[in-house]
N, C-alpha and C positions, 0 to 999 in steps of 0.2 A: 657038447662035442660038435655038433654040427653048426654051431654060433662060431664055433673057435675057426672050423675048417674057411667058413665062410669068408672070414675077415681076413684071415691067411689068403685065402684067394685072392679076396680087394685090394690087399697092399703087394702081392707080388704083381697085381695088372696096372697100379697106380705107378710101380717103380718100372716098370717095362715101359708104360705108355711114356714117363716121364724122359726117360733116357734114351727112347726115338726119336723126341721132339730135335737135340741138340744133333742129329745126326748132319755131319758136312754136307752140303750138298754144291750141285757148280754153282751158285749162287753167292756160294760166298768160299771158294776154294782160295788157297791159298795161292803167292804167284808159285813156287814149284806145281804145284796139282793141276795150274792153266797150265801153265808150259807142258806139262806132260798128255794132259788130256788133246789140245792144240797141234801138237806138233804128230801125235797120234791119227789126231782126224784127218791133218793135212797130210799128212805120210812125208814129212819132214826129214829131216838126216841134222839139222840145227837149225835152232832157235833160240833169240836174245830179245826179250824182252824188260821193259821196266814200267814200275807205274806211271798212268798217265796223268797229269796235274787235271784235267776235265774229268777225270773217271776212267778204269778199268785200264788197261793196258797198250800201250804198243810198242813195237819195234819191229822185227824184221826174222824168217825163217828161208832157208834153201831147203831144195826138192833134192834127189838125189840127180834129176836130169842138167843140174846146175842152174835153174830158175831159181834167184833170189824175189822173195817178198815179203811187200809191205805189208804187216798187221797191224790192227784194229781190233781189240779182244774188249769187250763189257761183260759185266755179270749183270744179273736181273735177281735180287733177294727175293723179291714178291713170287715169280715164277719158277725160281729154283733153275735158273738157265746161265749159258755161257753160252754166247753169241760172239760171230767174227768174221772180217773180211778179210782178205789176204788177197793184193794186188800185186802182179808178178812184175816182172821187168821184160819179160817176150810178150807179154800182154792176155796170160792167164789171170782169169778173175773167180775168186771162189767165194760163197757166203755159205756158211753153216752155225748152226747150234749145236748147244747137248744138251740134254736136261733129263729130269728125271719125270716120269709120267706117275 
């Protein structure tokens, strides 16, 4: 009995550890998940982006105050990160990340 319980316990902590490994993280987020996470952090009202041919993303979001800007969005796999700049057109400049700690 206690052989049986034991191994029941190994393969439900084998199947739990297994099925946190694949958990999304910004690292490798989809483009909807940037654009949502992104236009979140920057307090956006829109946002159009598309893949960048170098890596990660850019194109352009507005503020609600009508400041249009340039973004620059990379993911980081190793770190589990989403990183970004966003250069305004009045000449607001912003760098942020997310990630997961």
């Amino acid at each position: 009995m206690t052989i049986r319980f034991f191994l029941s316990y190994c393969m439900l902590f084998l199947v739990l550890t297994i099925s946190g490994c694949g958990k999304n993280h910004p690292g490798i987020y989809t483009q909807p998940e940037v654009e949502t996470q992104v236009k979140k952090s920057l307090d956006l009202t829109e946002i159009q982006i598309n893949a960048d041919p170098s890596g990660g993303y850019s194109g352009t979001g507005k503020a609600a105050s009508g400041e249009t800007y340039k973004l620059k969005i990379a993911q980081n796999v190793a770190k589990k990160e989403l990183s970004w700049k966003a250069e305004g057109d009045r000449g607001d400049f912003r760098e942020g990340e997310y990630h997961f700690e």
